[in-house]
C-alpha positions in Angstrom: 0.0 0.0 0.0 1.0 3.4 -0.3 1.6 6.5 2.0 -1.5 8.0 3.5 -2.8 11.5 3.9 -4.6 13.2 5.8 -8.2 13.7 4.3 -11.6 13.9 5.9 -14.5 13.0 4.0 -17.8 15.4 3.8 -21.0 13.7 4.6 -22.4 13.8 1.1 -19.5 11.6 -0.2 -20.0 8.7 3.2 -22.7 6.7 0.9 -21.6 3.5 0.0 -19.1 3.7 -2.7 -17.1 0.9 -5.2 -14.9 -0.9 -2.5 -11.6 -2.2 -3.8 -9.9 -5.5 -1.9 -5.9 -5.0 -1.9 -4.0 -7.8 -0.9 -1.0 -7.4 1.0 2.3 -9.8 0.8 1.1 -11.7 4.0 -2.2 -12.3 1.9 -4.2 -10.6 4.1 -7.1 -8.7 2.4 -8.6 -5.3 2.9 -11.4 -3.4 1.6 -11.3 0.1 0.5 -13.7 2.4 -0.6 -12.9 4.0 -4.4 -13.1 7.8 -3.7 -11.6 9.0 -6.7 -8.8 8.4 -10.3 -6.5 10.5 -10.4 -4.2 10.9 -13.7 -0.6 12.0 -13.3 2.3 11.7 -16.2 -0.4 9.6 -18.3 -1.3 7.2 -15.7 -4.0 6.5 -13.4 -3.9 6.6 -9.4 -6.8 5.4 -7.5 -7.3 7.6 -4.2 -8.8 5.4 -1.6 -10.1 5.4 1.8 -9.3 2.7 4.3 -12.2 1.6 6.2 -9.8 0.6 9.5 -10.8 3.0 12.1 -7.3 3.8 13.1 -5.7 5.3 10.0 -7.2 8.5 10.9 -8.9 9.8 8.0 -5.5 8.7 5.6 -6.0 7.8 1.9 -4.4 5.3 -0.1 -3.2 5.8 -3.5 -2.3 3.1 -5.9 -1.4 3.0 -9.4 -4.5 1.3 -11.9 -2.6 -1.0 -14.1 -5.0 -2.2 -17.3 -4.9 -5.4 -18.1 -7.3 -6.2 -20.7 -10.3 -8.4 -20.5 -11.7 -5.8 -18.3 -9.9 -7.0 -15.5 -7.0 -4.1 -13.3 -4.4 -5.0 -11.1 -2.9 -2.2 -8.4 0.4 -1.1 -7.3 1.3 0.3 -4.5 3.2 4.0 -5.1 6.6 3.3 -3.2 7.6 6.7 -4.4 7.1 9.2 -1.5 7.9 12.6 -4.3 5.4 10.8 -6.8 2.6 9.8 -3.8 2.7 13.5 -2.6 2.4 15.0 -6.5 -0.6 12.7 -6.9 -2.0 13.8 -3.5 -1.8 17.6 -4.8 -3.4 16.5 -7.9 -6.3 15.3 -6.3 -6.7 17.6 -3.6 -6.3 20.9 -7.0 -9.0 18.8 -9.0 -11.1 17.5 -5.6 -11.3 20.5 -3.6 -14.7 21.2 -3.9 -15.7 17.6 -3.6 -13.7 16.7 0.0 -13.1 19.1 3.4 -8.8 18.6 3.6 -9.3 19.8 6.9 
């Protein structure tokens, strides 16, 4: 998974959105709720929302890969420089979606 930020989300977005299982290298599974894609350089970040109580109000970003049929696979953003630009992208195009607190 990828660094989180800090991000409280408004009440009109706390419906029940797409939800996204990652997988982590001990094979545990987590849900997350799609909030939005984000493109940066040509490619497309998902911002999500974890629903674990204690990340306190963090988001997760991960890169959509395409891989035909349908079907995407996600990367976590290792980059801390790239994770932050893509943060600022969302926040510049979300702003009036989402309270950044």
């Amino acid at each position: 998974m990828a660094d989180e930020k800090d991000l409280q989300q408004t009440p009109a977005e706390e419906e029940d959105d797409d939800l996204i299982l990652l997988e982590d290298e001990n094979g545990n599974v987590t849900r997350f709720p799609f909030l939005e894609l984000v493109t940066v350089d040509s490619k497309p970040y998902a911002v999500l929302l974890p629903l674990d109580d204690n990340d306190e109000g963090g988001v997760v970003i991960v890169e959509v890969v395409d891989l035909g049929k349908e079907t995407e696979h996600y990367d976590a953003v290792l980059d801390d420089a790239l994770n932050e630009r893509i943060f600022e992208q969302f926040r510049k195009e979300f702003s009036d979606s989402y309270d950044f607190g």
